[in-house]
C-alpha positions in Angstrom: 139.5 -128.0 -8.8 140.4 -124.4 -10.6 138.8 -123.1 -7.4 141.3 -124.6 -5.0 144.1 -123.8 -6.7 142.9 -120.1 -7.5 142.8 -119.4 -3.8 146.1 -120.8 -3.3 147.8 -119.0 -5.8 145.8 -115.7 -4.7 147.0 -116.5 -1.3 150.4 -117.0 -1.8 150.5 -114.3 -4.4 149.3 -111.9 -1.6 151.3 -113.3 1.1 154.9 -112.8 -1.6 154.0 -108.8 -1.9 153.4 -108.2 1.6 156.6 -106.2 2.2 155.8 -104.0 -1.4 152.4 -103.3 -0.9 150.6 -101.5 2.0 147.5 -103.2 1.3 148.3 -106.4 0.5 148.9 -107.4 4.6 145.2 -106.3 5.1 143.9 -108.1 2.0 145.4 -111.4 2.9 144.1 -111.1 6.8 140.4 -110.9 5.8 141.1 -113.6 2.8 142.6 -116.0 5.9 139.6 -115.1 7.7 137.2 -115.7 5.2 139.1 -119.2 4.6 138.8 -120.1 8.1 135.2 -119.3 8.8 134.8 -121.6 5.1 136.4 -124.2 7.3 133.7 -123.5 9.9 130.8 -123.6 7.8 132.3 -127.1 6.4 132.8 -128.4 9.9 129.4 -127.5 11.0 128.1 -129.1 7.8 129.7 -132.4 8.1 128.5 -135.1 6.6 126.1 -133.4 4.7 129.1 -132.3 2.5 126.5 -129.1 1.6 129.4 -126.6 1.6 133.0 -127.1 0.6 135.8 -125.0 1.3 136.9 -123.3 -1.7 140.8 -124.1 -0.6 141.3 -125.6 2.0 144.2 -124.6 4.6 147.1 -125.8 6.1 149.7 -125.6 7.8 152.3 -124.9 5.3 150.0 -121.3 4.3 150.3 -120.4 8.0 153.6 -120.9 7.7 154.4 -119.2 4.9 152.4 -116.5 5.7 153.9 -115.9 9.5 157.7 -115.6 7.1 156.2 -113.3 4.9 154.3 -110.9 7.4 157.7 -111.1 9.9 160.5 -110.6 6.8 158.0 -107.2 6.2 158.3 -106.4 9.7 154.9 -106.9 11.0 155.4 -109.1 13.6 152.6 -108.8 15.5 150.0 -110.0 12.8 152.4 -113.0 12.1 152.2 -113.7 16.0 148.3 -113.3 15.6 148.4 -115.7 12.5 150.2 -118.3 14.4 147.3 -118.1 17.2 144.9 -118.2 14.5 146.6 -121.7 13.5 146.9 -123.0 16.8 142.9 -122.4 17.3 141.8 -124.3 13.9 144.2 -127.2 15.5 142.4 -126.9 18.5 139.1 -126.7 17.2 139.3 -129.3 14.2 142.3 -132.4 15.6 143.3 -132.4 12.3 146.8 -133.1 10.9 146.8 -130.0 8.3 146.2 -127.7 11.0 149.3 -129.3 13.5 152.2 -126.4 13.2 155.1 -128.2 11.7 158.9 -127.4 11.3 158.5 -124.1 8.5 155.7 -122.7 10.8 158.0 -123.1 14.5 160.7 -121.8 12.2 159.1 -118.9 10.8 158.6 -118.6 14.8 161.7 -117.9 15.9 162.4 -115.9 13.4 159.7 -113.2 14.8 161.0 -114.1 18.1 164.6 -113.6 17.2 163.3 -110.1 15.1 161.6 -108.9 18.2 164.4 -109.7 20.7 163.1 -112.6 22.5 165.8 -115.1 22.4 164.9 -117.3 25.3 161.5 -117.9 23.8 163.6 -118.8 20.3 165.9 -121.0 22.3 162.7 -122.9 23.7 161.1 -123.2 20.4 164.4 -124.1 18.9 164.8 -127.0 21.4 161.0 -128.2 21.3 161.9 -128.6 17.8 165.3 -130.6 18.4 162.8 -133.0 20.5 159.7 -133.0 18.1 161.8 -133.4 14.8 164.8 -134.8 15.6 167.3 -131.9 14.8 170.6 -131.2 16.0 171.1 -127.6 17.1 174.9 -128.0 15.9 
């Protein structure tokens, strides 16, 4: 639906200027927010299917939002939005909300940005294991 797709190219719109505009990091937290208590309205809901999500999330916006925040240097939010992720997953089991490969990589990138290298080196090899990679 034109709703959906609105909030995802809002989203990703905000999460692009990040680095250009002071405001834009604080707009895209409280939109993430207010997506993720959506998805906790829905959840309580259930069955009932009385409230949809306007967009739902994913992975891949977590993702892409962690790169964004930590190539504008705020690394701490994109650490905070990478706990955020890791509680929907906790909280709903579902697949969308399991961090994949561009959301451990955006990872290590904060960690490597924040000197941290032996907790990029263990994300780096959990990856290797989980996906299969070769670190060569």
């Amino acid at each position: 639906s034109p709703d959906k797709i609105s909030y995802r190219i809002i989203f990703y719109g905000l999460a692009n200027v990040i680095a250009h505009d002071s405001q834009a990091k604080d707009r895209i937290m409280a939109l993430l927010r207010e997506m993720e208590r959506e998805e906790e309205q829905h959840d309580i809901v259930g069955s009932f299917q009385l409230h949809r999500p306007r967009a739902q999330l994913d992975a891949a916006m977590y993702g892409y939002l962690i790169l964004k925040l930590a190539h504008a240097g705020h690394f701490d939010q994109a650490e905070q939005v990478y706990q955020s992720l890791l509680s929907m997953y906790t909280k709903f089991r579902e697949p969308r909300f399991c961090p994949d490969y561009h959301v451990k990589r955006a990872l290590c990138f904060v960690y490597a940005r924040t000197g941290r290298p032996r907790e990029a080196e263990k994300m780096v090899l959990g990856m290797e294991d989980e996906f299969g990679l070769d670190s060569e």
